[in-house]
N, C-alpha and C positions, 0 to 999 in steps of 0.2 A: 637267380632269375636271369632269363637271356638278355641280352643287347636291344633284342626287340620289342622285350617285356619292359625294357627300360625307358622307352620314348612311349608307351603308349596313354594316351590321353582321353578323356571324357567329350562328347559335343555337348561342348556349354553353351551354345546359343539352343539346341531343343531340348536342355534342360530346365532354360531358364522358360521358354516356350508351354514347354508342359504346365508348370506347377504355375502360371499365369491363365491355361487356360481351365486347368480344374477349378479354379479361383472364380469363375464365372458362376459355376455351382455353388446355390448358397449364398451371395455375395449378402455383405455386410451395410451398414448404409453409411460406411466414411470409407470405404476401399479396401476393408478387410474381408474377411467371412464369419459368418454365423451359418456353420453344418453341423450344427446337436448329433451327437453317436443316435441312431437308429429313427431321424427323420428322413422325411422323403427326398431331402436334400442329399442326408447321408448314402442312401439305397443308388441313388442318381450318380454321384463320384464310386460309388463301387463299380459302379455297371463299367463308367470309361476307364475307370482303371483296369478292369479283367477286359476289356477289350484291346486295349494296347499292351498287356501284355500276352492274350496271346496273339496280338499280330508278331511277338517276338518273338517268339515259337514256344511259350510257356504254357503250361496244363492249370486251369488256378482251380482247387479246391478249398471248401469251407468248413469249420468246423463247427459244435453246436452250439456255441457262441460268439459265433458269427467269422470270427477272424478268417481272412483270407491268404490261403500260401499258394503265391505261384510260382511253381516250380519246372524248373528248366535243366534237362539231364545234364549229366556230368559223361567222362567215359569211360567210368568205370560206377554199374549201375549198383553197383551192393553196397558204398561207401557212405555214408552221414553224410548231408547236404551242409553247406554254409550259409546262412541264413543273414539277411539284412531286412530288419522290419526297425517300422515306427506306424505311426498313425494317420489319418487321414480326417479324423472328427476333428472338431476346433470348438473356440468356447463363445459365446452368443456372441462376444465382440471378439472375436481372434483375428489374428492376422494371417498371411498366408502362406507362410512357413513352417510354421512350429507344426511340425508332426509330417508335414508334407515332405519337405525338404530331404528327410529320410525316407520316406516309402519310394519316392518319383525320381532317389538319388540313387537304391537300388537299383531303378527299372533301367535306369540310364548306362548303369555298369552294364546291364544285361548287354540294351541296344548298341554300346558301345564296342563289347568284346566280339557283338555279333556284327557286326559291320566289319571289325580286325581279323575276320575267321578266330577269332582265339577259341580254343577248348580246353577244357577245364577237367580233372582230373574226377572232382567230387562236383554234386550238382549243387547247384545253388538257388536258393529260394526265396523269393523276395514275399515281405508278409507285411499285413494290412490290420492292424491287432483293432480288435473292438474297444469303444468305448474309454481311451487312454486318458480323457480331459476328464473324466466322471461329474460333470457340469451339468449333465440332464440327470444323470443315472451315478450315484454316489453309490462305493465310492471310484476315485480315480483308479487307471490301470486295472478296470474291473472282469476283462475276459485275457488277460494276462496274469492275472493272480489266479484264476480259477485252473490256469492252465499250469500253473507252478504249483497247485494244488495249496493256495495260500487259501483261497475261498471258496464254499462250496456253490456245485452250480444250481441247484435247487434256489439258494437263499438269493445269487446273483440274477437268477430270472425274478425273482420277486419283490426285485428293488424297485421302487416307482417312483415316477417324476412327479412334480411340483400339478400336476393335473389330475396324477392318481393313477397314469398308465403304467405297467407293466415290461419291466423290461423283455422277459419274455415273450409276451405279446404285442411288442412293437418289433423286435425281431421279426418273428412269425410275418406281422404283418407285411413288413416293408420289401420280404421275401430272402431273405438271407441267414434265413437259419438253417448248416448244411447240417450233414449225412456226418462227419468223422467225430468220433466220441474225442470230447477236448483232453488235449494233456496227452494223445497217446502217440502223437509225431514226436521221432527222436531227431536230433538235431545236432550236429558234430562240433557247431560252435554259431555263435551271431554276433554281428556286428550293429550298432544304433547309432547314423550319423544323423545331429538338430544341430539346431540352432544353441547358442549359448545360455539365453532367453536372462543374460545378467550384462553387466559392463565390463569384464575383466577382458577381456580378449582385445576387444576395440581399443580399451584404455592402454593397454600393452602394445599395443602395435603389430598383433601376434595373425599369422593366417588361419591359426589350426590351433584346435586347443585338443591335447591329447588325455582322456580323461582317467585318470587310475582310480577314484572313485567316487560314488553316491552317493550323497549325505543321507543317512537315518532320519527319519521323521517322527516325532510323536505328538496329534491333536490330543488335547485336555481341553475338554466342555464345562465349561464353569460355570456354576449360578452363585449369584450373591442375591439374598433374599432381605429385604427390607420393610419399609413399611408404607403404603402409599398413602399421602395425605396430602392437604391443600398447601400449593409454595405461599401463599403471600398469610395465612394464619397461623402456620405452627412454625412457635417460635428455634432457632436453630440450634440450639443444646437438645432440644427434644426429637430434631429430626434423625431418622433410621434411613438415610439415602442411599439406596443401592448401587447407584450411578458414582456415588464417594466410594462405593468398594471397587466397581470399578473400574476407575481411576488408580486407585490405591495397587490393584493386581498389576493393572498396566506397566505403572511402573516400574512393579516387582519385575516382572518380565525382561523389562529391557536390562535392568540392572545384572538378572544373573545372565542374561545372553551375554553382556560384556564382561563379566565375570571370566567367562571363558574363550575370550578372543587369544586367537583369529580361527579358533576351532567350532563355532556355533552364531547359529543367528536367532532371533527368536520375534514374536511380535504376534498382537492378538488382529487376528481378522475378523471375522465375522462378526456384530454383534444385534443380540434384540434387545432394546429395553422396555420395560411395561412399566404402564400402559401407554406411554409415549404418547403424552400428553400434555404442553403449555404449561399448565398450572397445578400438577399432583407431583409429586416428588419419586421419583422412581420408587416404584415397591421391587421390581426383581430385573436383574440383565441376566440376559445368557450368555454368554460368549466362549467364543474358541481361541485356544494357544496355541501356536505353530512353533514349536522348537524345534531345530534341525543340527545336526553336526555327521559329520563322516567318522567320529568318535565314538562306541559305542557308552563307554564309561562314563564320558562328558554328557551324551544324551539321557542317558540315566542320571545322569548327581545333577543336573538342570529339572529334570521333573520331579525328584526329590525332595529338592530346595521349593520348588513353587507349592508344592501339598503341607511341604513341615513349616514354611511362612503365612504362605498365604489368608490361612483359617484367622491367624491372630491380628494378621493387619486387619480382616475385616471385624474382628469382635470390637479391637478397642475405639470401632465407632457404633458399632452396637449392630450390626448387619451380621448375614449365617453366610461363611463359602461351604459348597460341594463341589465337586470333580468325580469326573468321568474321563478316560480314556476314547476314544471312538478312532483312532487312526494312526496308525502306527505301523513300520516298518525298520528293520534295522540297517543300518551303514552297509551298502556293500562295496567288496574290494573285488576289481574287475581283473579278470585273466591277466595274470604279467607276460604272458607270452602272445598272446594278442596285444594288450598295451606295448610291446615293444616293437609288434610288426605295424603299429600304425605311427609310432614315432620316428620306426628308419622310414616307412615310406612318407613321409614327411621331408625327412631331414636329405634323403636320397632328389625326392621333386625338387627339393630348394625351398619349401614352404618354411616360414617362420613359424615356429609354434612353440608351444608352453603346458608342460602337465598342469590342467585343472581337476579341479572336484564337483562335480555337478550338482548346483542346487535344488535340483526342483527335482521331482520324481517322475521312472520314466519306464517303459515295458522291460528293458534291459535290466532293471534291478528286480524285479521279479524271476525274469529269466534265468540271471543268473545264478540263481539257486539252484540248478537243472543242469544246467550246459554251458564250457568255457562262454564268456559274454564280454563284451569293451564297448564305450562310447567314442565317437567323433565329433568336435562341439565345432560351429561357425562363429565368429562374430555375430553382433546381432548391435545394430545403430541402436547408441545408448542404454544398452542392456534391455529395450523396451520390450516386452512380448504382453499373452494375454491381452492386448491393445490391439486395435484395426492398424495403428499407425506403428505395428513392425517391420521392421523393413532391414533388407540383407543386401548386399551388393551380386549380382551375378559372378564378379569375382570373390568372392570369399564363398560360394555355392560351387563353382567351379572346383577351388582350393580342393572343400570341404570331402568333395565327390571324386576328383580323382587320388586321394589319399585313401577315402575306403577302397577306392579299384585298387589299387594296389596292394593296401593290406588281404583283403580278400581272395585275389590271385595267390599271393603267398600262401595260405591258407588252405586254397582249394587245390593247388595245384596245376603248372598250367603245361597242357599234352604238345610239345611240344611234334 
């Protein structure tokens, strides 16, 4: 890279500007955002996003899953574009980062190289993926996976929210469902710089966390079936408490996740119990297991362990388990030659950084089944995200964003 290429920087005062004033869209009621994938909130942040970029001189088209590419030539127009996408939906209480920080830290490369006159070899594309929080429309990363041909798009238009509406038809409605058949843009490589959305970064002291991979994830839906009867008459040798299975899984859970440290995390989230009710004794909980590791092996002998245990802790209180799978993806390991072009330009800026493994799941690990792929992680105060009260410092957004410019340059090539 030139001498030139070497000083060049981001304006992190209108980056910080932007992703503050999309933040006005949708706002949250403690300072965050609530913009649900395909409300009128969301249709409203698309519209100023495709207007500012093309005040950049970008083309942005949609495909039929909504997803947005805006793409901005290269100088050689037959080449694979370089791609940097994240999201722009958030989750009822979200903050104002996570998902933004990457789409608006794209645009910013764009507005940046285009103020430097830089040109670029291969075009580059900045993308707006549907639907990544799957908070309205389960599940998450759901017009990203349809587009790695993970899920099909028939079943994806037919997911409906908690009201009964149609993912397809809040598309259609909110006006954002384009013309280009999904899956059929190729793409020479992308890049996904967020947030950390954990505490390792902050805790380390680190500017940059360079990520080599995705943790795997598998949801197990569980019921434990009991028997409902009255708390204060049946005596408790005789009770079938569902709510004691439970408990009893809960445990199990935690125990094999540390079974397997520092390679897995695990812990039940969601739960129902019935009839949730004062004075009857659980007859049945539902609940979900969120096991995760960037191990494929260990993600597997962790849900092994919880189906060949689980059954007997709940018999020998006299209650039934069942399981289900409902979510799952496996460990991905992200281009080494992309992870290595965003650690020199790390290491070349002066930014402190650290290979991490990204916890939570994100459009890139879908992607990269398809096409080289690497993440860029920020800091993130207290590891807090999915929270109104996330929050980033302008310089670690700064950091964060002139490290993709850089890696990306490398990447695309810059016409000198």
């Amino acid at each position: 890279m030139s001498a030139r290429a070497e000083n060049m920087v981001i304006d992190a005062d209108r980056l910080w500007d932007s992703i503050h004033e999309i933040a006005e869209i949708g706002p949250g009621v403690a300072g965050g955002n609530n913009r649900q994938a395909l409300t009128d909130e969301d249709g409203e942040a698309r519209a100023l996003f495709q207007r500012w970029c093309e005040e950049a001189g970008g083309t942005v088209k949609v495909d039929s899953m909504g997803t947005m590419f805006a793409e901005f030539p290269g100088e050689d127009p037959d080449a694979l574009p370089v791609c940097i996408g994240s999201h722009l939906d958030t989750q009822p209480t979200g903050g104002r980062y996570d998902g933004v920080l990457g789409v608006l830290g794209g645009l910013e490369v764009i507005r940046s190289l285009r103020d430097m006159g830089v040109k670029t070899r291969r075009p580059i594309v900045v993308v707006n993926w549907t639907n990544e929080e799957g908070t309205r429309f389960a599940p998450a990363m759901l017009a990203s996976g349809v587009f790695a041909g993970v899920l099909e798009q028939d079943w994806a238009y037919a997911r409906e929210d908690a009201q009964g509406k149609r993912f397809g038809d809040e598309l259609e409605r909110i006006g954002w469902k384009g013309d280009e058949p999904v899956g059929q843009r190729k793409m020479h490589s992308m890049f996904e710089l967020h947030i950390e959305q954990g505490p390792i970064l902050e805790a380390e002291g680190k500017d940059v966390g360079v990520v080599t991979h995705g943790q795997g994830l598998r949801w197990i839906q569980c019921t434990v079936t009991g028997k409902g009867q009255h708390t204060g008459s049946t005596p408790m040798y005789m009770r079938r408490n569902a709510g004691r299975g439970l408990a009893r899984v809960t445990e199990l859970v935690h125990e094999i996740a540390l079974k397997h440290q520092p390679n897995a995390v695990g812990a039940i989230g969601h739960i129902d119990v019935y009839p949730n009710s004062r004075n009857i004794i659980p007859e049945k909980a539902v609940f979900t297991v969120d096991f995760r590791s960037h191990v494929l092996e260990t993600l597997e002998a962790m849900v092994a362990e919880l189906h060949a245990r689980a059954p007997g802790l709940c018999a020998d209180i006299g209650v039934k388990f069942s399981s289900e799978v409902v979510g799952f993806f496996d460990p991905p390991a992200f281009d080494e030659t992309l992870v290595g072009r965003v650690r020199s330009a790390a290491e070349k800026l002066g930014y402190s950084h650290m290979d991490i493994i990204s916890g939570a799941g994100h459009d890139a690990c879908w992607i990269n089944r398809m096409f080289p792929t690497t993440m860029i992680m920020t800091p993130c105060v207290d590891g807090l995200s999915h929270n109104e009260a996330e929050e980033i410092s302008k310089e670690w957004a700064e950091a964060g964003t002139n490290v993709l410019m850089h890696a990306v340059l490398e990447t695309a090539g810059i016409v000198e």
